[in-house]
C-alpha positions as CSV (number, residue, x, y, z in Angstrom):
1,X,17.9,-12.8,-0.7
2,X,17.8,-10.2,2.1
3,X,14.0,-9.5,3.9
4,X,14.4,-5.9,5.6
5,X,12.1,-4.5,7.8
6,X,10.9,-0.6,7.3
7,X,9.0,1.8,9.6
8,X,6.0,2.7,7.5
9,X,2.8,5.1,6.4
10,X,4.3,8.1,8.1
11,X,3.0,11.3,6.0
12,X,5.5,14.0,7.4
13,X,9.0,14.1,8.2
14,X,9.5,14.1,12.6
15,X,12.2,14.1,14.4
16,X,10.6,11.8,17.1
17,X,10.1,8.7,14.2
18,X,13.1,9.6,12.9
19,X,14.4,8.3,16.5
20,X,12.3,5.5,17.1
21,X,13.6,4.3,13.5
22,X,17.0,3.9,15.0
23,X,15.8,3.1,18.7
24,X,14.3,-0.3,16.5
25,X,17.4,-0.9,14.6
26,X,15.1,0.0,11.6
27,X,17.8,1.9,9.2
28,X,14.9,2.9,5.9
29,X,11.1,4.8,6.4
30,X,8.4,4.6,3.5
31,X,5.6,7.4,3.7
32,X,2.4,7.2,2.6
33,X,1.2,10.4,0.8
34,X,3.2,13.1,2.4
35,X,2.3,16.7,2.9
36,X,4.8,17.8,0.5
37,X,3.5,20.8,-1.7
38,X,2.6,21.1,-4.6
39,X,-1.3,21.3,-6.3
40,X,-0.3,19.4,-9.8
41,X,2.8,17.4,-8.7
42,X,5.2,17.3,-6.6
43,X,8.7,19.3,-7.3
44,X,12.3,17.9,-7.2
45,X,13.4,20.1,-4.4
46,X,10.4,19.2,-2.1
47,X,11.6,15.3,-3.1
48,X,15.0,16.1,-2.2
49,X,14.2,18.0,1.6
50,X,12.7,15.4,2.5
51,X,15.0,12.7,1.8
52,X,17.8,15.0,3.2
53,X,15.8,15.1,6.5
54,X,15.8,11.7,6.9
55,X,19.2,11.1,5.7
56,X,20.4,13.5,8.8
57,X,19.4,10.5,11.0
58,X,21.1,7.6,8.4
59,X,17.5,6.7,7.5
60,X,16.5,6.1,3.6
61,X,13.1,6.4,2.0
62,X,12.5,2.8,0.7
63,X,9.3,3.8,-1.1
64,X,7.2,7.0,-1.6
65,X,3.2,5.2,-1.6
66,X,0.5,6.8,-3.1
67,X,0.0,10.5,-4.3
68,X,-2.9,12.5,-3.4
69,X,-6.2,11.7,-5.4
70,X,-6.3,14.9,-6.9
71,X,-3.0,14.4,-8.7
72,X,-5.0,11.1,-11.0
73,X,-8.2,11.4,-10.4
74,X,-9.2,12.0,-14.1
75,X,-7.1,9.6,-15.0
76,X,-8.7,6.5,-12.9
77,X,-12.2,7.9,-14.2
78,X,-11.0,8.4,-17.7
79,X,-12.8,12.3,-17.2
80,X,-11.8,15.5,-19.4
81,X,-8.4,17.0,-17.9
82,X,-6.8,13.6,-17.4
83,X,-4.1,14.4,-20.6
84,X,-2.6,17.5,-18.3
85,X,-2.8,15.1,-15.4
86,X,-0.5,12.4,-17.1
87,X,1.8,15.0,-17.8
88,X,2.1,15.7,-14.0
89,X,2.4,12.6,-13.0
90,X,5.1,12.1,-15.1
91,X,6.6,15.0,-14.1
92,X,6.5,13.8,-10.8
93,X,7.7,10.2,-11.6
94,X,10.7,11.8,-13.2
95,X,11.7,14.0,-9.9
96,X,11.2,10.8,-7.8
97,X,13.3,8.8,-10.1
98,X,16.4,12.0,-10.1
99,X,15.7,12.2,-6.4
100,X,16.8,8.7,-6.0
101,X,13.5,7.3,-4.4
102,X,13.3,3.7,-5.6
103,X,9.4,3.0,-5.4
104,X,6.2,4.6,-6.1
105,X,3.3,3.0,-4.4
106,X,0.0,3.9,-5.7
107,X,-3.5,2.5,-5.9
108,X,-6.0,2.4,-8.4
109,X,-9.2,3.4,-6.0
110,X,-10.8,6.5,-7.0
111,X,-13.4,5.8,-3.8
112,X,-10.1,4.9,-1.6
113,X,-10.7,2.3,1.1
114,X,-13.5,1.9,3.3
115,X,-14.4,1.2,6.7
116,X,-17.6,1.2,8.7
117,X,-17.1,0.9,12.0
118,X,-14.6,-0.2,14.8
119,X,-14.2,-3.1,16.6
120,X,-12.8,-4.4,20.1
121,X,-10.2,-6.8,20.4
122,X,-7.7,-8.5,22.6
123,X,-7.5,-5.7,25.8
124,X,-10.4,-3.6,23.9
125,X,-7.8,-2.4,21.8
126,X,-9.5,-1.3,18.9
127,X,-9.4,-2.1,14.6
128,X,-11.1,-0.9,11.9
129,X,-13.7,-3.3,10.6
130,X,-15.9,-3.5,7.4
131,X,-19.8,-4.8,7.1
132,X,-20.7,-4.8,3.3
133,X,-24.5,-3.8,4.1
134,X,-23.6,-0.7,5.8
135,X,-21.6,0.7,3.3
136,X,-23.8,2.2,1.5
137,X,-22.8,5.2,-1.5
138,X,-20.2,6.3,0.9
139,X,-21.9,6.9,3.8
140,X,-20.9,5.7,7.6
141,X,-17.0,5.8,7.2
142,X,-15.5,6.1,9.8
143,X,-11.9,5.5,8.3
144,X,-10.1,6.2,4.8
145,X,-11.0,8.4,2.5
146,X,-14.0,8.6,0.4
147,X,-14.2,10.4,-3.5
148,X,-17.7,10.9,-5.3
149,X,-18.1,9.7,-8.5
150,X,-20.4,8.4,-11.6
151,X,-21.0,5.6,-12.0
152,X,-18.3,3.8,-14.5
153,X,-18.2,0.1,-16.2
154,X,-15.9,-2.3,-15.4
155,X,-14.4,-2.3,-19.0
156,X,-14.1,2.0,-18.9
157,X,-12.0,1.6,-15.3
158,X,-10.2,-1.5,-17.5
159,X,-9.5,0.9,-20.1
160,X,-8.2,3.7,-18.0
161,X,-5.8,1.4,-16.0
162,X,-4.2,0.7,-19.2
163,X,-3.9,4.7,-20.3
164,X,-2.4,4.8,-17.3
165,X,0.0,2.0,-17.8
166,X,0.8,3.2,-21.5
167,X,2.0,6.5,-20.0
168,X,3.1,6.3,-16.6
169,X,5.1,2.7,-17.4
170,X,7.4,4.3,-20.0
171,X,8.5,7.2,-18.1
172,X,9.0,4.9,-14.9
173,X,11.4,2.9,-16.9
174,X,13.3,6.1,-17.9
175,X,13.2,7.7,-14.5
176,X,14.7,3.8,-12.8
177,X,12.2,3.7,-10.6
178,X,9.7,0.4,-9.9
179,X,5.9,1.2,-9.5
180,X,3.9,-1.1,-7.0
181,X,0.3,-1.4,-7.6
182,X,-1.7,-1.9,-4.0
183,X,-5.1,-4.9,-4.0
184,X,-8.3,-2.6,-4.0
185,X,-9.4,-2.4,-0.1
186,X,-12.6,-4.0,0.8
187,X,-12.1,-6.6,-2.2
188,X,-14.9,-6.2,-3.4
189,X,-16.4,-6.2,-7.6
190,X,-17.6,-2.6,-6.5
191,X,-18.3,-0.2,-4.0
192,X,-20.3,3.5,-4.7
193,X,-20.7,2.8,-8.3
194,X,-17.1,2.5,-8.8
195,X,-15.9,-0.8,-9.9
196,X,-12.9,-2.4,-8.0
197,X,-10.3,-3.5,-10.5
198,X,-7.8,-5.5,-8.3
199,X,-9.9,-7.6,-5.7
200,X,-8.4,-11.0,-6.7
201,X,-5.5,-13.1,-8.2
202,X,-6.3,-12.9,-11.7
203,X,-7.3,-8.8,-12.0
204,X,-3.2,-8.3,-11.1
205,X,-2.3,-11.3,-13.7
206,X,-4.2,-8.6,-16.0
207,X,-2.7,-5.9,-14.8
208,X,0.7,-7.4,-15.2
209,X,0.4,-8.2,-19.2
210,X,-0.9,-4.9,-19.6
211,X,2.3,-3.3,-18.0
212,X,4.3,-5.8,-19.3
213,X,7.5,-3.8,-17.5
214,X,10.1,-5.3,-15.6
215,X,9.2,-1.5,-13.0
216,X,5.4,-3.2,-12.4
217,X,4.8,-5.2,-9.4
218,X,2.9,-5.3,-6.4
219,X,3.0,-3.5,-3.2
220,X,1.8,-6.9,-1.9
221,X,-0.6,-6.1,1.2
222,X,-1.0,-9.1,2.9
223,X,-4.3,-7.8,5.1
224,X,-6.4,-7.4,1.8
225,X,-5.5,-10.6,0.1
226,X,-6.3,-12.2,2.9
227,X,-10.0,-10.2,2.8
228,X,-10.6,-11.8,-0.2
229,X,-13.4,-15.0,0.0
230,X,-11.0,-17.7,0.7
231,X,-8.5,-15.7,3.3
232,X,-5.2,-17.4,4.0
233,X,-5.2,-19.2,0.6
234,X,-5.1,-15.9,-1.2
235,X,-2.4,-14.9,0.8
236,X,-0.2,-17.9,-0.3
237,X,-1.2,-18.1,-3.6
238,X,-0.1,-14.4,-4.4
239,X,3.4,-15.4,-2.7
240,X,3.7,-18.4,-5.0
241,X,3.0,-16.8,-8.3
242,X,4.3,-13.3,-7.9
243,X,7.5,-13.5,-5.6
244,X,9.2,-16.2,-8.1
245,X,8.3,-13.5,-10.8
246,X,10.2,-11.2,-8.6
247,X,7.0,-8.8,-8.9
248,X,6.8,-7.8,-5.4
249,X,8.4,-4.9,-4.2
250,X,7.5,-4.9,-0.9
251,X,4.8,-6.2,1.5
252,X,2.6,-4.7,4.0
253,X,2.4,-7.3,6.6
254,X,-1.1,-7.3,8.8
255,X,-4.3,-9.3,8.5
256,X,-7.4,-9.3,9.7
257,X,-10.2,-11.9,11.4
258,X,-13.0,-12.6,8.4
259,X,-13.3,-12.0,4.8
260,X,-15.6,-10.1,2.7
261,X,-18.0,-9.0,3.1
262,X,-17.3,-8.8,6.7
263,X,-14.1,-8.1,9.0
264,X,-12.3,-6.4,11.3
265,X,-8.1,-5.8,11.4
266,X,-6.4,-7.6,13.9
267,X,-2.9,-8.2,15.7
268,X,-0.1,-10.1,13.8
269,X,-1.0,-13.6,14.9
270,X,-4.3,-13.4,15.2
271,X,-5.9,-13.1,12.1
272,X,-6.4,-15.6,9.1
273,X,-3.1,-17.1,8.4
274,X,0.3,-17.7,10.4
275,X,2.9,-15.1,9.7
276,X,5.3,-17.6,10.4
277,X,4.9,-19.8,7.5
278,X,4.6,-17.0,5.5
279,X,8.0,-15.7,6.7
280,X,9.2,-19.2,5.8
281,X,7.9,-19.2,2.5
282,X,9.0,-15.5,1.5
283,X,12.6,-16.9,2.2
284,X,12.2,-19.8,0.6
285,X,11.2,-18.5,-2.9
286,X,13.9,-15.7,-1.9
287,X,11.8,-12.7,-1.4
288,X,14.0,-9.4,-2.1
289,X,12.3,-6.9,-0.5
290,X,11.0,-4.8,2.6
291,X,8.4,-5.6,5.1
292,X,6.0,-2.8,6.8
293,X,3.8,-2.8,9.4
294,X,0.5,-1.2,7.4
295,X,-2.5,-0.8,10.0
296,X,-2.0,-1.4,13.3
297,X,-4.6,-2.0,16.4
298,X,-5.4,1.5,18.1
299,X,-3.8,0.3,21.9
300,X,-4.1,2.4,25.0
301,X,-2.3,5.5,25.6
302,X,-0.9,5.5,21.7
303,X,0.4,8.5,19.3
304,X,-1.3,9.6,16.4
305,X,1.4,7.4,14.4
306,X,0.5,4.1,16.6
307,X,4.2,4.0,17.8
308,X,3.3,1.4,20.6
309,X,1.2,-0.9,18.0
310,X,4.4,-0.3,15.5
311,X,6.9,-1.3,17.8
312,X,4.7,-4.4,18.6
313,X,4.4,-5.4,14.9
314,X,8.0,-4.5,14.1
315,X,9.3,-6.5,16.9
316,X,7.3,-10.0,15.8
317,X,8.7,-9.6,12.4
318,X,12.0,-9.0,13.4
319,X,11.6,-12.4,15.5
320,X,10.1,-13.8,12.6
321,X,13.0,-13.5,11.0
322,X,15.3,-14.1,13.4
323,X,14.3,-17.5,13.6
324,X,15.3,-18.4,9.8
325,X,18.5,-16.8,9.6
């Protein structure tokens, strides 16, 4: 069993994370949909430069999460174009796999995550919150990103998961490569018209037997299953069934204050459940795998990246697990 820690969501390659990294004792990075080129799919070689770039400072990529929308957007709404969009995708699933990048995270979110407003916390630093009844057809988001789109049943966004899982899964396998499926953020049944598959415990049992693949599992983030009615308990319930499964790949470790249909982010600590029993309980059911801090608080005086509010959450998990070695 070995519980690493990561430095996560950066979207380009700098030499000044690269650094901080290693200042941290961090020795792996995961990016979250970098600015690599490429309008269909992304290329070996752009794979490949970026890896070497980080391996110039001893770092690895852990895990490549999420592509850009336009890469699958046909595919999650089932629209004309998505067969030359599976091809790509594949295409690109096999130059991760040659590339030697071990996970692709992705989501299953055509209308991406939403947000509608911020909030002050401890020392006014400042989260991202969510109020059901003012997120209405997209409008007043003041974080994530936002697609239009037709209205679609829940069976239809059923039915294109699985396209995607018939295609996608197979050429995972061949390219060695695990795929880690991210809970739909607000958890809610839909948002713009759009349902929103993977809001709960049983939509990822689903999503599982439809994979049926030894490369599906969950990018497990702890901040949205704990959005879910209920909070903490989903949390620990998705631990329990799906780490002795060995279906989670890694784990973006944040929570917030609340559930659905209201709340706001919020420190390590101070949110729904205690990271330390859930640090306790990863090692006990012997979690293989790689923490991340996800969101963090804006705090004063911060980068773009939030290396303060990193450093902050990187250090408590690093004494979390300190303390049950």
């Amino acid at each position: 069993m070995t519980i690493e820690i990561t430095v996560g969501q950066l979207n380009k390659f700098d030499r000044e994370t690269m650094i901080f990294a290693k200042q941290l004792g961090i020795s792996s990075v995961h990016f979250n949909t970098p600015q690599l080129p490429g309008e269909k799919y992304w290329s070996l070689e752009a794979i490949q430069d970026l890896k070497a770039e980080c391996a110039a400072y001893n770092l690895k990529i852990a895990a490549i999460e999420n592509i850009p929308l336009k890469f699958y957007d046909k595919i999650m709404l089932g629209l004309p174009g998505k067969e030359e969009q599976i091809k790509y995708l594949q295409k690109t699933v096999f130059n991760l796999g040659q590339a030697g990048i071990p996970i692709l995270g992705y989501h299953f979110e055509p209308t991406f995550v939403w947000r509608t407003s911020y909030a002050e916390i401890r020392g006014q630093a400042r989260v991202t919150a969510f109020k059901q009844a003012e997120a209405v057809n997209g409008k007043n988001i003041v974080k994530g990103g936002v697609k239009d789109a037709e209205p679609i049943s829940e069976a239809e966004m059923w039915g294109n998961y699985s396209y995607l899982m018939e295609n996608l899964v197979p050429a995972a396998e061949e390219a060695g490569i695990k795929l880690a499926l991210h809970p739909s953020d607000p958890p809610l049944a839909s948002l713009g018209g759009v349902p929103r598959l993977f809001r709960n415990l049983a939509s990822f049992k689903r999503a599982m037997e439809i994979a049926d693949s030894d490369c599906w599992g969950l990018d497990l983030c702890l901040g949205t299953f704990s959005e879910m009615p209920g909070g903490a308990k989903n949390v620990m319930a998705a631990i329990e069934y799906f780490v002795p499964l060995q279906k989670v790949f890694y784990i973006h470790f944040r929570d917030v204050s609340g559930t659905v249909p209201n709340f706001k982010e919020a420190f390590i600590g101070a949110g729904n459940y205690d990271p330390a029993v859930v640090i306790r309980r990863l090692q006990e059911l012997k979690f293989n795998g790689f923490l991340l801090a996800d969101h963090v608080p804006i705090m004063i005086n911060d980068s773009k990246l939030s290396h303060r509010a990193r450093a902050h959450a990187i250090g408590y998990m690093q004494g979390l697990l300190q303390s049950i070695k």
